[in-house]
N, C-alpha and C positions, 0 to 999 in steps of 0.2 A: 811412240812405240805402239807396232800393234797389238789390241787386245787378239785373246782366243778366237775368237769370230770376225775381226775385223779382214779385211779384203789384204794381203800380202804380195808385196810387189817384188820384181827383180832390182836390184837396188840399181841398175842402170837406165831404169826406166825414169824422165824428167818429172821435174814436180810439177810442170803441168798438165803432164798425163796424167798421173796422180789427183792429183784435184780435180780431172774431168770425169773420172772414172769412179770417184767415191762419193759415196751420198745416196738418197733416194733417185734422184735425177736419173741417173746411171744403172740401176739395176736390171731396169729390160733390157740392158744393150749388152751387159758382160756377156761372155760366152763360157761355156763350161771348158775344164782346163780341156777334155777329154773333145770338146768340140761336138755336134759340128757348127760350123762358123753358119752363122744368121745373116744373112746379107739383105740390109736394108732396099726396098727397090722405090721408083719414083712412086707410087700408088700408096704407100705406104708399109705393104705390105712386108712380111720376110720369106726369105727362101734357105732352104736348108741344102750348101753345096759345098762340098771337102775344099777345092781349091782357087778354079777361075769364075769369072761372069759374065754377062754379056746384057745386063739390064739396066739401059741406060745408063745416064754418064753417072747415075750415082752406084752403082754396081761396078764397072770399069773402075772409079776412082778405090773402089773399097777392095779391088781384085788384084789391081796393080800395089796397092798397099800390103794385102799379105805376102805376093810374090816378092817384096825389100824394095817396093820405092818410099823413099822417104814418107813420113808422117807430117813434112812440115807443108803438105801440099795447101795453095790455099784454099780453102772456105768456099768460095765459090763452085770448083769444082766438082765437089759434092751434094749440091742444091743443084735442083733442075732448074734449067733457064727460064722455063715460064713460072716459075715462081717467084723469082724478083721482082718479076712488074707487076706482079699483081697483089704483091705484101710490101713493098720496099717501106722500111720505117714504121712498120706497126710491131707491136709487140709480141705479135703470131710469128713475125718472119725472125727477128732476135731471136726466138725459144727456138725456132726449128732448125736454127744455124748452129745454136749452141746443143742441142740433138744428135742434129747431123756431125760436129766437131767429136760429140763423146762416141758414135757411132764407130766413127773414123778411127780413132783410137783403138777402141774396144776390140776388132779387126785387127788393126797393125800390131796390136800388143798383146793378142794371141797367145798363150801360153807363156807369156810374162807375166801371169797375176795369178792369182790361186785365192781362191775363197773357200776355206776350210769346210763351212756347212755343206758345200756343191761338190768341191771338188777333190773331199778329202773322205774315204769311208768312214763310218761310223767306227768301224772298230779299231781306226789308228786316231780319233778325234782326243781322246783322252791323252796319248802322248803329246799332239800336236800342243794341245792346252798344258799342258805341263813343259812344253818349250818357251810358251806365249809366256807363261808365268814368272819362268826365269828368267827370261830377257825382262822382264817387268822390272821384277825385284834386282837385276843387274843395272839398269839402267839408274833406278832409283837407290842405289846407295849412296849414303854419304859417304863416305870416301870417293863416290866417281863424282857426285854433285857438290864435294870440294874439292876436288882436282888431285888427292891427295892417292891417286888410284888414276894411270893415263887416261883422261875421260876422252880424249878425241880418239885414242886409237880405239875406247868400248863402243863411243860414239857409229865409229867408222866400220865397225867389223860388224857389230850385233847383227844390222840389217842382212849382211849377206850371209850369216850363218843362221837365222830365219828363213831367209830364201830356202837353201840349202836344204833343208831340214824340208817346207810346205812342198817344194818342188820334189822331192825325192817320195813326199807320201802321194800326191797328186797323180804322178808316175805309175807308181806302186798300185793305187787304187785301180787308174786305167787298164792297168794290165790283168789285176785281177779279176773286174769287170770283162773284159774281155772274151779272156779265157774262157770264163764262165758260161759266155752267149753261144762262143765258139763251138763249145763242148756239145752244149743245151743238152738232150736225153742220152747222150753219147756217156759211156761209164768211161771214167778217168783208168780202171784199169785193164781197159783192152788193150790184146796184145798188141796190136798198131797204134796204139795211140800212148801208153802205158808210159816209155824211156823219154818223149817231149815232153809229157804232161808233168812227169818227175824233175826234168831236168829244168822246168822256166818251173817248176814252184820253188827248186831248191833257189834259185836264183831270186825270186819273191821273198823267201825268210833270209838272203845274204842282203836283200835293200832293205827290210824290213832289220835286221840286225844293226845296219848299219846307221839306217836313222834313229833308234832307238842309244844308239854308241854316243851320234851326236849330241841327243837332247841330256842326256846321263852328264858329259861334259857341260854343255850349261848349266846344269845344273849344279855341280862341284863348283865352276865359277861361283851362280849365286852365291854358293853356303860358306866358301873361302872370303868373298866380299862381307857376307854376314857376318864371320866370326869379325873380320878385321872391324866393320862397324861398332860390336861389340867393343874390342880394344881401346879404338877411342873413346868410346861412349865414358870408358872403366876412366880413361886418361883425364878428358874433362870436367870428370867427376874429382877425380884425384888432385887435379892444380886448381878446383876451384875451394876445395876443402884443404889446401893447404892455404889459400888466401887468406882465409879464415885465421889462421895460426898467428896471425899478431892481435887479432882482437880478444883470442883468449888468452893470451899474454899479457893483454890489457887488466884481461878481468883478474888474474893470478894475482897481476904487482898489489892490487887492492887487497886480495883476500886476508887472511888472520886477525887477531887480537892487536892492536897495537901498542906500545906505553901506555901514552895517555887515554887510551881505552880503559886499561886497565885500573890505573888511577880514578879515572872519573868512575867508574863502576864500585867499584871498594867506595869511594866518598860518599855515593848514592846508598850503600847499603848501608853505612856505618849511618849517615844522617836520618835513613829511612829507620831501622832501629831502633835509635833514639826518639823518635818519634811517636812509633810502635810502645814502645817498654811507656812512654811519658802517657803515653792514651789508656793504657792499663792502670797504669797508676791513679793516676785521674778517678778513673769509672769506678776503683777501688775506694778511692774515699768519698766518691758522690754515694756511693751504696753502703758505704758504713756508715757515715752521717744519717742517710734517712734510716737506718735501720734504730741508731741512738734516740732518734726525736719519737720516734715509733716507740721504744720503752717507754721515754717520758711520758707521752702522754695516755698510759695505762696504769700510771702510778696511781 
C-alpha cells in the first residue's frame, strides 16, 4: 500500500511498470502529472515538447508511445543503433537499456502516476495523507488480515479509490496552477473576466468537495474496521478467559476446611495444650524447689 508520499499509480497500470518507475533509478525520468513530457534524445539530452518528436529513433519511439502505441515495443527501438556495437555486454549498455526501458514508461504512462510531493499542491497534501493513512490502517486490520472482513474485494478496490482520490487532486492542482499563470496581474474581478474566473473556481471547490467526500468515506471504513477490530480483540479476550473457568474450578473443589482437617487441627491443639500447661507446671516446681533450698541454706 502506498505510503503519503509514495509515487500512486492507476491501478491498470502493470506491475512492471510499476517496478520501473519506483525507486531512485526512476526519478529523473517521471514526468510531472501537469507535464510537460521530457523527451529523452540520442545526445542525452531532454527536450521539453507537449506532443510529437522527430529526434531520432529514440524520440519517434518515445512520441509514437504517447500517441497509444503500445509500451510493449522492444528495447532496441529505443537505444540508438550505434550504441550497441560499441557497449554490447558491458555493464554501461545493461544500465542504459534499463534507463531507456524506465524512460519509455515514464512517457507512455503519462498521467497514469501522481507523485503527491510534485504533483499534488501543498494545500490539498494534508488530505491526500489522510486518504494514504486510511487505506493504511484499512488494509491493515485484523479482520481484513483474517479474512474475517472480504479482504480480496478491500484488497481489490483500495487501489483504485487511492487512484481516484491522487488523480482528482492532481487535476485540481493543474487547474488551479493554471488559472493562476493565466490570470498573472490580470484582477479576478474584471468585468471580462469576472463570470469564467467565478464559474471554474466554483467548479475547483465542487472537485475539491468532492475529493474531500471521498477521503471522509475512507475514513469511516478505517474507524468501522476499527471498532470491529475492537470487537474481536473484546471476543478473544472473552473465550480465552472462559478457558480459564475449569482451572478455577479446579482450584474451588479444593478450597475450605475439610473433616479431617478439622480433626487433625483440634488433636494438634488439645496435644499442643497439654504440653503448654505440662511446661508450666514443670518451670513451677523447678522455681519453688530452688526457692526452698535458698531458705535452707540461710538457716
Amino acid at each position: 500500500m502506498n505510503g503519503g508520499s509514495a509515487i500512486v499509480f492507476d491501478p491498470e497500470v502493470g506491475d512492471d511498470v510499476r517496478r520501473a518507475l519506483t525507486g531512485p533509478a526512476a526519478e529523473g525520468l517521471l514526468i510531472p502529472y501537469r507535464g510537460p513530457v521530457q523527451v529523452p534524445t540520442a545526445a542525452g539530452r531532454n527536450m521539453a515538447t507537449p506532443v510529437g518528436w522527430g529526434i531520432g529513433v529514440s524520440g519517434l519511439a518515445a512520441g509514437l508511445a504517447v500517441l497509444g502505441t503500445s509500451v510493449q515495443w522492444t528495447l532496441n527501438i529505443i537505444i540508438p543503433v550505434s550504441l550497441c556495437g560499441a557497449v554490447v555486454g558491458t555493464g554501461e549498455y545493461v544500465e542504459r537499456r534499463k534507463t531507456a526501458r524506465r524512460a519509455k514508461f515514464a512517457i507512455a504512462c503519462h498521467r497514469r502516476y501522481v507523485r503527491p510531493g510534485t504533483d499534488i499542491d501543498a494545500a490539498f497534501l494534508p488530505l491526500w495523507n489522510r486518504a494514504a493513512a486510511a487505506a493504511e490502517q484499512i488494509a491493515a486490520a485484523e479482520v481484513v488480515v483474517a479474512d474475517r472482513i472480504d479482504s480480496a474485494q478491500v484488497t481489490a478496490l483500495l487501489p483504485h479509490r487511492l487512484w481516484e482520490i491522487a488523480e482528482r487532486l492532481a487535476r485540481l492542482t493543474e487547474a488551479r496552477d493554471r488559472q493562476r499563470e493565466i490570470l498573472g496581474g490580470a484582477a479576478p474581478d474584471d468585468p471580462d473576466l469576472a463570470v469564467t474566473v467565478t464559474q471554474q473556481r466554483a467548479a475547483q471547490d465542487l472537485a475539491a468537495a468532492d475529493a474531500i467526500r471521498r477521503v471522509e468515506r475512507l475514513e469511516e471504513i478505517a474507524g468501522l474496521l476499527a471498532q470491529a477490530d475492537l470487537a474481536v480483540g473484546r471476543e478473544t479476550v472473552a473465550n480465552a478467559l472462559a478457558d480459564l473457568n475449569a482451572i478455577h474450578a479446579e482450584l474451588l473443589a479444593g478450597a475450605g476446611e475439610t473433616e479431617a482437617d478439622a480433626d487433625l487441627t483440634e488433636r494438634v491443639r488439645i496435644e499442643a495444650q497439654a504440653v503448654i500447661d505440662q511446661a508450666h507446671t514443670t518451670a513451677r516446681q523447678a522455681l519453688g524447689s530452688g526457692d526452698e533450698e535458698g531458705r535452707r541454706g540461710t538457716r
